[in-house]
N, C-alpha and C positions, 0 to 999 in steps of 0.2 A: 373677697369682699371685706372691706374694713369693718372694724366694729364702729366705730366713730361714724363712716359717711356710707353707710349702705346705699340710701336714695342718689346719692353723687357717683357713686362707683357704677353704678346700676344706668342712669343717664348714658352714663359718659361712654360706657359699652353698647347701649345700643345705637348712640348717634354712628356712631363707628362701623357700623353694620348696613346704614343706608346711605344710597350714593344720590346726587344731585339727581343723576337720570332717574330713578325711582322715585321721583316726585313731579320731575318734568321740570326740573331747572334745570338751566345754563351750567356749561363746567366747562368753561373756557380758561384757559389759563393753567398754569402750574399751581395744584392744592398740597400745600404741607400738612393736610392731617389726613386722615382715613374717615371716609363714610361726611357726614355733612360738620359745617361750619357749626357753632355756639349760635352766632348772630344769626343764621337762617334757622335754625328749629326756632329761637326765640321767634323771627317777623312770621315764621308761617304760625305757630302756637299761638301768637298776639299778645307776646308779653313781652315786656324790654329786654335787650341784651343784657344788662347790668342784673335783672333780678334771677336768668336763668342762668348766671353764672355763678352768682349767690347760691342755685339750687346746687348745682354740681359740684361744688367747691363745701357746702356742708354748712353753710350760712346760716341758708334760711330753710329751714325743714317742716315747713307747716303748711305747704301747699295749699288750694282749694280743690273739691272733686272738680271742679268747672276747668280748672287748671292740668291737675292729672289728666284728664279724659283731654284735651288739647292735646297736650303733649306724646299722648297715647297713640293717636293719629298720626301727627306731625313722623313718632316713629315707627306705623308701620306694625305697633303691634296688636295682635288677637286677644279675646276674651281675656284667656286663660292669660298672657302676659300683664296685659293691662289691669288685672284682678291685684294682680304681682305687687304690682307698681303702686297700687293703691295702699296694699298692706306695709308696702315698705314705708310709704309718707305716714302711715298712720301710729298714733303714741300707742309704744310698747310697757305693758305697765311693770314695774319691779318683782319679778319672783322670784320666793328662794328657787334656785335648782336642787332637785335630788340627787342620790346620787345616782352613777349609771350603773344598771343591773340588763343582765337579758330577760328579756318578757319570756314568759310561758306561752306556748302553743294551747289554747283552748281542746278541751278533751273530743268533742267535734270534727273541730277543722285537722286533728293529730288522722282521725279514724277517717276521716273525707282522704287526706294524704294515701293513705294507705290501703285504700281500694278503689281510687279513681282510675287508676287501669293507663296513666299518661303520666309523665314528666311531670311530675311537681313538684313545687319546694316553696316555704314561707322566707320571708325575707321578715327585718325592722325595720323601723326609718331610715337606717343609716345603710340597708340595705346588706345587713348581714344576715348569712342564713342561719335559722335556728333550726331548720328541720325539714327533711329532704324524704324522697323515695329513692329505691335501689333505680329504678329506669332513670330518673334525670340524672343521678349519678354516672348512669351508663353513657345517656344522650352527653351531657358535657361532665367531663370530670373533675373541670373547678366546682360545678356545685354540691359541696360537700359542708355540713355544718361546722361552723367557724370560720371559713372563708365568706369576702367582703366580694359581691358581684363588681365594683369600681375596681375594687385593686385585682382583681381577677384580670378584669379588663384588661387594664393597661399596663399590667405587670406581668402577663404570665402568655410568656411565646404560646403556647398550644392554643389560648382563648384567638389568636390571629389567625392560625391555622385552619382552626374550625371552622369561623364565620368566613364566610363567602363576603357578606359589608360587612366589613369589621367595622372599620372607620364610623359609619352612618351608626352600628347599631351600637357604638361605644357613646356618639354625642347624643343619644335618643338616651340612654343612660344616663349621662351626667343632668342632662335635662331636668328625665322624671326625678332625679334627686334632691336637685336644689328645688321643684315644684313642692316636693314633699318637706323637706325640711321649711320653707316658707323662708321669716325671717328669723327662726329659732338653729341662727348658726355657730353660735357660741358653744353649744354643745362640748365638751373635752374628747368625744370622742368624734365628732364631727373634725374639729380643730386639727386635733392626730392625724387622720385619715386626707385630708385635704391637703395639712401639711406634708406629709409621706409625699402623696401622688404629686404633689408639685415640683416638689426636691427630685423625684426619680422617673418624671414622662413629662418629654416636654408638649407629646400630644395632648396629656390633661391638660397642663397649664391652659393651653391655646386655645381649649375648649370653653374651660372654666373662665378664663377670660371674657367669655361673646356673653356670660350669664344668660344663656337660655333656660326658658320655664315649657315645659310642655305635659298637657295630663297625661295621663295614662290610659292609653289607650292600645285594644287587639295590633298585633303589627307583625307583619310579615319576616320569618326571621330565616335568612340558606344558609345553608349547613354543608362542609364536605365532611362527613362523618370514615371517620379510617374504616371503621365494619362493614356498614351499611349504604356506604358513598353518599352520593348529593340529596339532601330535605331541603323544602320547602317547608315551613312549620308556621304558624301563628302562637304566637308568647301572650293570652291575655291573664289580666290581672286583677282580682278581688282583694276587694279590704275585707280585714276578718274585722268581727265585731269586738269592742274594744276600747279600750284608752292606749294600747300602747303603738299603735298606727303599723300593726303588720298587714303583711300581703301576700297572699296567698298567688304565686303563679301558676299556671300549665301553658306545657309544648301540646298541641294537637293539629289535626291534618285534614282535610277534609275528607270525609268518608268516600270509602271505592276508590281514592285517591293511589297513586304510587310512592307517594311520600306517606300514604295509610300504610301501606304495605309493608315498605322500609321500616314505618313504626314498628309495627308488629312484630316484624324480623326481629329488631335490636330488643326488643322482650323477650322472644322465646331465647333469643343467647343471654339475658339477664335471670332466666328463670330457672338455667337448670342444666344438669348433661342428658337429661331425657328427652325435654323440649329439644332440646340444642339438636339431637338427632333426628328427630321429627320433622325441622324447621327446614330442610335441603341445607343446610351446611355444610361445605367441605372441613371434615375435621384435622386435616391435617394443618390447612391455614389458617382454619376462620371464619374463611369469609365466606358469601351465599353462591351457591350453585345455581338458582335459580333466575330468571330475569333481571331480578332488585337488584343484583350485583353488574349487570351491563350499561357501559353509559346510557346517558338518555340523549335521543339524539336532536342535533342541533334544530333549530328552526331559522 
């Protein structure tokens, strides 16, 4: 996204994402662009071609909500986008920036980490982790403090391997991130991290491109895990209290569940060589002796 035409760049991505059938117009003909014309968001919004060209092009940057919330429709988007869209039209006032430092983990949320008995790790805004448990370490082994769950993503073969959706749970990612940064993209470490990913995944680009905004919400995460084989896991996530917008996540399973099980397993091998004995593990490989370690079977 440019610094100059956020609201244009923003537009122009998501006209590009709805087709004439998703409105129930005509698409007769050979269309040279992707997703709808200029001139049709303008006549279905009710505003002239000439001023919503003005908007995309960086012109005219002063919308009305009457306007936004048109345009909102016309493309298709939810709350949570169209909230987006709002903040993007709206005047951004001059602040110094600070400089960038890593926040501190709250003394609390360090001791919640630490006996929550599941997969968890704090992330920043920019989605680095400052602070991890041994079991998510276990469960995926990018999550480790100082690596960037983004560049994790889309940089590091093993993150592919792991997830079962890669693909889905890598754009559910770029998503919650540009949600959470809003329109404070100028950040230098934002900048870095954007620029890296661009230069070296043409997957991000592609992504980063559609500018998806999605909250943050519980989500279903498969896992072929090398120990413990196939999870099923739910990833939700809290805001710790704060200024400096961390997040607290955990993996967890539903109880009585076989991806409970699975859990438990990949702990008792996190905890220990006494557990580890305990747990039916065959020591010579590894891996579980007991059902957890048979596939599951198809349906």
């Amino acid at each position: 996204m440019s610094e100059e035409n956020r609201l244009g760049d923003y537009l122009r991505a998501r006209r590009e994402q709805v087709t004439p059938d998703d409105l129930g117009l005509p698409s007769h003909g050979v269309r040279r662009v992707p997703g709808l014309r200029r001139e049709e968001v303008a006549l279905l919004a009710g505003i002239s071609s000439d001023y919503y060209l003005r908007l995309e092009q960086g012109r005219d940057r002063n919308p009305s909500a009457q306007i936004l919330d048109a345009l909102a429709r016309v493309l298709l988007l939810d709350d949570t986008a169209t909230a987006y869209l709002h903040q993007l039209a709206a005047p951004r006032p001059r602040t110094r920036r600070r400089p960038s430092r890593r926040p501190a983990v709250p003394p609390a949320t360090a001791q919640l980490l630490g006996s929550i008995g599941l997969p968890a790790f704090v992330t920043d805004r920019t989605l680095d982790i400052i602070a991890v448990n041994p079991l998510a370490t276990a469960l995926v082994p990018a999550v480790r403090v100082g690596e960037n769950r983004l560049r994790s993503f889309f940089l590091d073969p093993a993150e592919r391997e792991l997830h079962a959706d890669w693909a889905a749970t890598a754009a559910q990612c770029v998503a919650v991130f540009r949600r959470r940064l809003g329109t404070d993209v100028d950040d230098p470490r934002v900048v870095r991290l954007v620029g890296e990913l661009s230069l070296k995944s043409a997957e991000f680009r592609k992504v980063w491109a559609r500018h998806d905004v999605r909250p943050v919400v519980d989500k279903p995460i498969r896992m072929n895990h090398p120990q413990v084989g196939e999870l099923s896991l739910t990833l939700s996530k809290l805001d710790v209290d704060g200024p400096d917008g961390l997040a607290l996540a955990a993996y967890h399973a539903a109880p009585g569940s076989e991806d409970a099980e699975r859990l438990a397993l990949l702990a008792s091998l996190t905890t220990g060589p006494a557990r580890r004995r305990a747990s039916g593990v065959d020591r010579r490989t590894g891996r579980a002796e007991n059902r957890l370690d048979r596939p599951r079977p198809t349906t």
